[in-house]
FIROVO-750060 format. One record per residue (C-alpha): residue number from 1; residue in three letters; z, x, y. Coordinates in Angstrom, 3 decimals. Each point is the difference from the previous one (the first is absolute). Example, Ala and Ser with C-alpha at 12.3 -4.5 7.8 and 13.67 -1.06 7.14 Angstrom:
BEGIN
1 | ALA | 7.800 | 12.300 | -4.500
2 | SER | -0.660 | 1.370 | 3.440
// end
This chain:
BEGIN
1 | UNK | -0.952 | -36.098 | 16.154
2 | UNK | -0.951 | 3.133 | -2.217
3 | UNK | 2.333 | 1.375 | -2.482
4 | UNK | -0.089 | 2.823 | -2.578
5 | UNK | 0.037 | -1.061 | -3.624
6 | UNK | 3.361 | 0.700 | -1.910
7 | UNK | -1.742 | -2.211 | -3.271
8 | UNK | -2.984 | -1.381 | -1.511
9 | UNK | 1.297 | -2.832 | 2.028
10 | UNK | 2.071 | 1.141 | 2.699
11 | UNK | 2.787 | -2.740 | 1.304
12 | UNK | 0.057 | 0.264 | 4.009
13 | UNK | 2.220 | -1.646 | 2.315
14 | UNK | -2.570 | -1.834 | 2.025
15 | UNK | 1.932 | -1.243 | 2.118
16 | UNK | 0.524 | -3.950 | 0.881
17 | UNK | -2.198 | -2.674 | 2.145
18 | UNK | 1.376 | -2.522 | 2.635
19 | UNK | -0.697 | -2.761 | 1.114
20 | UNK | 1.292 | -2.988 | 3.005
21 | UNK | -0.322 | -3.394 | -0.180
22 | UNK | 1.943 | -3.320 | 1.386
23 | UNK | 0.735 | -0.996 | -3.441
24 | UNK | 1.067 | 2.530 | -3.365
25 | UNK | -2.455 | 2.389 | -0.672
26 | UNK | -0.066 | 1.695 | -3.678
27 | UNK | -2.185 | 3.181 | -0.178
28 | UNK | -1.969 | 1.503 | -3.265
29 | UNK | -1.975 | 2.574 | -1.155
30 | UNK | -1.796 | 0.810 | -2.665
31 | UNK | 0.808 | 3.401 | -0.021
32 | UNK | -0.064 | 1.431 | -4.145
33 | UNK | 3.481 | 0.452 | -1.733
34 | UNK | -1.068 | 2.544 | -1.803
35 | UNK | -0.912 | 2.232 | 2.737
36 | UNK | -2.931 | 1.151 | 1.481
37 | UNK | -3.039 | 2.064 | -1.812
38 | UNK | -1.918 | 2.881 | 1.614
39 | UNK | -2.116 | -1.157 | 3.037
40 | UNK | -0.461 | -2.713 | 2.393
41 | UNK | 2.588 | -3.571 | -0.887
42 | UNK | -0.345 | -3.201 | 2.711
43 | UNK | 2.971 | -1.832 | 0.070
44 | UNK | -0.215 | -3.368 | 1.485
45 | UNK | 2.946 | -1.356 | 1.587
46 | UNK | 0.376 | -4.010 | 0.252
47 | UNK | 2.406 | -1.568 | 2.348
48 | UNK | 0.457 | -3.817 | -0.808
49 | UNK | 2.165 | -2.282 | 2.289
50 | UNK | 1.639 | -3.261 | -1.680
51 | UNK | -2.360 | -2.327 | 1.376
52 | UNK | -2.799 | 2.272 | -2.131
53 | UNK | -1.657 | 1.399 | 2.663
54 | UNK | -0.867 | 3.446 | -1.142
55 | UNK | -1.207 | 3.701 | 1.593
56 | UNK | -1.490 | 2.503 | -1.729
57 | UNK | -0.148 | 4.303 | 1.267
58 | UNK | -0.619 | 2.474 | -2.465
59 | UNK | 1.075 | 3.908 | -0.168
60 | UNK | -1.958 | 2.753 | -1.375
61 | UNK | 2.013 | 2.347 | -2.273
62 | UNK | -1.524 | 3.640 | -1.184
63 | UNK | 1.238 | 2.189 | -2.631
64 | UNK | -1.342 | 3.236 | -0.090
65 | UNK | 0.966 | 3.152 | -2.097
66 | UNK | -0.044 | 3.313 | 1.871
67 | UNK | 2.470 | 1.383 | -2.567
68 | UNK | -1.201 | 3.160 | -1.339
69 | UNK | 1.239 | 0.198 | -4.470
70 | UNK | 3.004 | 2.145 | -0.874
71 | UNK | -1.299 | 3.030 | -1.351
72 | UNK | 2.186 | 2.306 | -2.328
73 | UNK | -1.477 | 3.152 | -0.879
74 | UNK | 0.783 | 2.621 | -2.883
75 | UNK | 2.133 | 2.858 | 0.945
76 | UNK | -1.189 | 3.704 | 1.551
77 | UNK | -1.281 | 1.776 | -3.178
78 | UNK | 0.124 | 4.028 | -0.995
79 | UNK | -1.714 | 1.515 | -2.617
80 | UNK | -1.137 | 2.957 | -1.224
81 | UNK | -3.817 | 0.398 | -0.123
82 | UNK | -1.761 | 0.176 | -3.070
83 | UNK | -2.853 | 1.486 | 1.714
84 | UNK | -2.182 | -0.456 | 3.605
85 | UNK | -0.084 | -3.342 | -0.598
86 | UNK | 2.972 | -2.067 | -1.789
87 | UNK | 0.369 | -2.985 | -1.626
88 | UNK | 2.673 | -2.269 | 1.546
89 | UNK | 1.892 | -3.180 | -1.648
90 | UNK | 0.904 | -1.276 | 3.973
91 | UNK | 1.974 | -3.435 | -1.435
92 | UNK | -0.535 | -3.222 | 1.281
93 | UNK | 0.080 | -1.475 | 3.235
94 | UNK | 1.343 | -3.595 | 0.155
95 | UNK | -0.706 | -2.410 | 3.358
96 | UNK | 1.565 | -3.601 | 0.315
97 | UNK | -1.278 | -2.427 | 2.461
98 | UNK | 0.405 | -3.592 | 0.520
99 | UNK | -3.916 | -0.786 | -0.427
100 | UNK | -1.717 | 1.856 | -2.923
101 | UNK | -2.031 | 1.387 | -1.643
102 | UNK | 1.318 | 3.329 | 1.697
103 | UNK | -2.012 | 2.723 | -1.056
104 | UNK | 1.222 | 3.976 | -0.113
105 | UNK | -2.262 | 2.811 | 0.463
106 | UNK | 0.189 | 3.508 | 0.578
107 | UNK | -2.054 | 3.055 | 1.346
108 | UNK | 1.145 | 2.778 | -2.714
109 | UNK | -2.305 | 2.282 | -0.959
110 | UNK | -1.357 | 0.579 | -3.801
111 | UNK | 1.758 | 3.010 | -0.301
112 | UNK | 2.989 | 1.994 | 2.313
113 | UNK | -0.840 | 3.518 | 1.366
114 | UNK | 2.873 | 2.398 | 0.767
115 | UNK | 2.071 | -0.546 | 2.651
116 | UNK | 1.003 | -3.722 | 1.665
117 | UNK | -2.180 | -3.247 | -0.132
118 | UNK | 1.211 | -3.243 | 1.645
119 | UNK | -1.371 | -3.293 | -1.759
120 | UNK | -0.053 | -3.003 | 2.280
121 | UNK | 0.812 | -3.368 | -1.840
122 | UNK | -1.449 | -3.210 | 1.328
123 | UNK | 1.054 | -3.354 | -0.396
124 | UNK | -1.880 | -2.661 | 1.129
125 | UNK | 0.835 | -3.868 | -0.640
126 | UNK | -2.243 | -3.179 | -0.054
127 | UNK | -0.338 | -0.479 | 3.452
128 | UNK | -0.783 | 3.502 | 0.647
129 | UNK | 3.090 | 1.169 | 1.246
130 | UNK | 0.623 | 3.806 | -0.366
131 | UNK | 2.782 | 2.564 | -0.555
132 | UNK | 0.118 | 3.596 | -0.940
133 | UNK | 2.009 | 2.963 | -1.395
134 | UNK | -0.028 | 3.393 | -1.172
135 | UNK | 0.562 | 2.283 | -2.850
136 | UNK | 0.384 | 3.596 | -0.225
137 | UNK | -1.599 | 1.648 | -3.061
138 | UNK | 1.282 | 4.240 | 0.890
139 | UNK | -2.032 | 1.550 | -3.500
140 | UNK | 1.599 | 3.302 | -0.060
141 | UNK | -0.652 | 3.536 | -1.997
142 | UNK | 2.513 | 1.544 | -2.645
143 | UNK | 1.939 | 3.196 | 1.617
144 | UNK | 0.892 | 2.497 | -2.264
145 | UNK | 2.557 | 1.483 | 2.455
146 | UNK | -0.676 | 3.658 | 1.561
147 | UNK | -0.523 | 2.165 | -2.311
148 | UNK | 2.044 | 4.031 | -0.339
149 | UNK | 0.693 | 2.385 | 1.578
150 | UNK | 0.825 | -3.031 | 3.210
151 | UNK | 2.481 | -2.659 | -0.914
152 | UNK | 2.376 | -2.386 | 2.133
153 | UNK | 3.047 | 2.183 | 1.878
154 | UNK | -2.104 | 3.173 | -0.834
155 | UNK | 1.159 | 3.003 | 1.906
156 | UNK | -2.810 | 2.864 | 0.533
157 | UNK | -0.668 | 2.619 | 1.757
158 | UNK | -1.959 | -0.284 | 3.821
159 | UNK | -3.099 | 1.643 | 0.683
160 | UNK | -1.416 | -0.757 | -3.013
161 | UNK | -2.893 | -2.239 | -1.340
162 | UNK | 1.586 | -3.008 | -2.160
163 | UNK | -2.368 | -1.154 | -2.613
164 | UNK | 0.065 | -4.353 | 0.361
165 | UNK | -1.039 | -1.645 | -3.211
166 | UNK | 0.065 | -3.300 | -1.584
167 | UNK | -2.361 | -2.223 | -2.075
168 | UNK | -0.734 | -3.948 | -0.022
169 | UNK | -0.820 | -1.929 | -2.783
170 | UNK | -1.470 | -3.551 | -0.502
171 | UNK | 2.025 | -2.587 | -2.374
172 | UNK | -1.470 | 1.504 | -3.126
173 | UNK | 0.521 | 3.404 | 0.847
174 | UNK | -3.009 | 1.191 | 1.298
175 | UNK | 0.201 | 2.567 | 2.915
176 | UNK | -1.208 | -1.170 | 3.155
177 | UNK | -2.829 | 2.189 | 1.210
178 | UNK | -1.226 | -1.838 | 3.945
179 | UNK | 3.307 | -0.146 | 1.291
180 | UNK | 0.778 | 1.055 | 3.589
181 | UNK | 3.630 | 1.490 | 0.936
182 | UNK | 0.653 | 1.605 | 3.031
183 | UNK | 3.435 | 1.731 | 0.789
184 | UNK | 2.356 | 0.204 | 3.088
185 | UNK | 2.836 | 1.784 | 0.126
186 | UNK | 3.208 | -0.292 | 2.320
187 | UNK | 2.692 | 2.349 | 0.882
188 | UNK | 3.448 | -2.286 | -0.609
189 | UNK | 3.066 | 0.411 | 1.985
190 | UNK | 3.548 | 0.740 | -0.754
191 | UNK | 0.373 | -3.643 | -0.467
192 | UNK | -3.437 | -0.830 | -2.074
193 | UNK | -1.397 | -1.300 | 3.159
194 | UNK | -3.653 | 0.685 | -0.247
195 | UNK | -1.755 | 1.842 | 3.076
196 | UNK | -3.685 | 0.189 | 0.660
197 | UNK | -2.715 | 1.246 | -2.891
198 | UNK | -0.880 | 3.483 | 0.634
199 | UNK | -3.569 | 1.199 | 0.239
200 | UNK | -0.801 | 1.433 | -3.450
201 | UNK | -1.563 | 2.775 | -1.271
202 | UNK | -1.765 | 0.043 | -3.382
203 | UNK | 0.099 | 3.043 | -2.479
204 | UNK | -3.011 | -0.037 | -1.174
205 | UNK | -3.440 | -0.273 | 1.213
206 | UNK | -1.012 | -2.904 | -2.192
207 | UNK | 2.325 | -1.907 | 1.852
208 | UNK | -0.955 | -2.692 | 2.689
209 | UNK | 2.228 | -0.701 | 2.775
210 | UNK | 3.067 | -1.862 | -1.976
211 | UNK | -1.941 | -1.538 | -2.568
212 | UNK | 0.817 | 1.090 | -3.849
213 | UNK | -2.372 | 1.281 | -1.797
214 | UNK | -1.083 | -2.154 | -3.585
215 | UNK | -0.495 | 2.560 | -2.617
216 | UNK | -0.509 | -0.324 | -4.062
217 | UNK | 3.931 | -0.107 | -0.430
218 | UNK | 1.364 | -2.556 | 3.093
219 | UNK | -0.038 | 0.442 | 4.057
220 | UNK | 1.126 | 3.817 | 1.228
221 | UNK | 1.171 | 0.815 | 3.580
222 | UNK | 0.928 | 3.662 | 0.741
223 | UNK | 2.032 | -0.390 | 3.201
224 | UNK | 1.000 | 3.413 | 2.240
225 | UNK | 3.441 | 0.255 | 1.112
226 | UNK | -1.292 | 3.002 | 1.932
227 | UNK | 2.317 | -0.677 | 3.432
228 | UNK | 2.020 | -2.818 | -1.380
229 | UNK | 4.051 | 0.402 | 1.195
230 | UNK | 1.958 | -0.211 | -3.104
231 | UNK | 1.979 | -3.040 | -0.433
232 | UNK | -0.882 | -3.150 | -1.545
233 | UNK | -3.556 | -1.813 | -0.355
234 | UNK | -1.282 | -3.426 | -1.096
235 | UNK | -3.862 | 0.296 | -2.184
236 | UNK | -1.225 | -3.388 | 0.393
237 | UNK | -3.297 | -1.253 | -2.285
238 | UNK | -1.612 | -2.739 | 1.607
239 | UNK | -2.721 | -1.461 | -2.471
240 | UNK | -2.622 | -2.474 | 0.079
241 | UNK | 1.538 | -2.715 | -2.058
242 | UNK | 1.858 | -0.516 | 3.023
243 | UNK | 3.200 | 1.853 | -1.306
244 | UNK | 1.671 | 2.900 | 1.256
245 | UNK | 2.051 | 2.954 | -2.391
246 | UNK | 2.543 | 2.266 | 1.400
247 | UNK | 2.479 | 3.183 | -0.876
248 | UNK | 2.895 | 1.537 | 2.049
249 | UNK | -0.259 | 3.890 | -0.195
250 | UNK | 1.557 | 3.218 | 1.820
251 | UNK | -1.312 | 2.835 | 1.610
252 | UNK | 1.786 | 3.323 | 0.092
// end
């Protein structure tokens, strides 16, 4: 028989030899009490009739372990970068694992750029078994929030050009220059449900398609409401750090 190990020595109902004879037969093994280690145990069975006359058969018992360790992992982390490349305190991972030593790696980087990084922890125990899990590291920018004349619940006039600004700082408070931020923006109905982004139009030359434009004081967007309906409108920033700002305004 083969069995998975539950112990350094696992105990394992092996089951129970018979034997026929004329006369009494008694019937022993030298199977261990303690229970059986990690590989290949023969157990010889010995049947012995009163008279002494005695048999002998043996049976071939295998413990292997194909059990991968329990691996627990720190929790999803967020922090704010303290520059293109941040420092991270990830925590500890611990594994358990009936054969040791189990040893814990992981595949983090030296430093965190902006945006999300997943760090794959490995656990692998004395006989080579394997198990994995992940971590999210999200490093983000600080937003300073849009900046005047545009603020949440707004209401301006249409046919206009609206002047987007806001700036990003590291941890320290260093403005972030390399950023990328690109806006949408969606018409909402009567009930906030939002419909399709519309095609936008910039106001300014300088402007690229629906990317914002990184300038000595933050990231500007001049955005035409030439041909907009009036009603209500959602500006949404999406940035590189993976994160995404947003204001409700109104046209009229």
């Amino acid at each position: 028989m083969t069995a998975e190990a539950t112990a350094i020595l696992s105990p394992l109902a092996i089951g129970t030899a018979t034997a026929t004879d004329i006369f009494d037969v008694i019937v022993t093994s030298d199977a261990p009490v303690d229970g059986y280690p990690l590989g290949e145990t023969i157990v010889g069975w010995t049947a012995t009739d009163i008279h002494d006359n005695a048999i002998g058969g043996d049976q071939r018992v295998t413990v292997v372990d194909t059990t991968p360790p329990v691996l627990d992992v720190p929790a999803d982390l967020s922090v704010l970068a303290t520059g293109p490349s941040t420092q991270v305190d990830l925590g500890n991972a611990t594994a358990t694992d009936i054969f040791e030593p189990v040893n814990v790696t992981n595949d983090a980087p030296a430093g965190f750029g902006p945006g999300f990084t997943v760090v794959t922890w490995t656990a692998v125990d004395a006989n080579d078994n394997v198990s994995s899990r992940t971590q999210n590291v999200h490093a983000t920018y600080g937003f300073s929030g849009f900046a005047p004349p545009l603020h949440d619940g707004g209401i301006y006039k249409a046919n206009r050009t609206l002047p987007i600004k806001f700036e990003l700082q590291f941890a320290a408070g260093e403005a972030v220059a390399g950023a990328v931020a690109t806006l949408s923006v969606v018409p909402l109905g009567s009930d906030d449900t939002p419909g399709e982004p519309l095609d936008i139009e910039t106001g300014e030359a300088a402007d690229s398609g629906a990317t914002f434009r990184a300038t000595g004081d933050g990231y500007h967007y001049n955005l035409s409401t030439q041909g907009l309906a009036s009603g209500r409108y959602r500006i949404i920033v999406s940035i590189d750090d993976g994160t995404t700002q947003s204001m409700d305004i109104i046209l009229r």
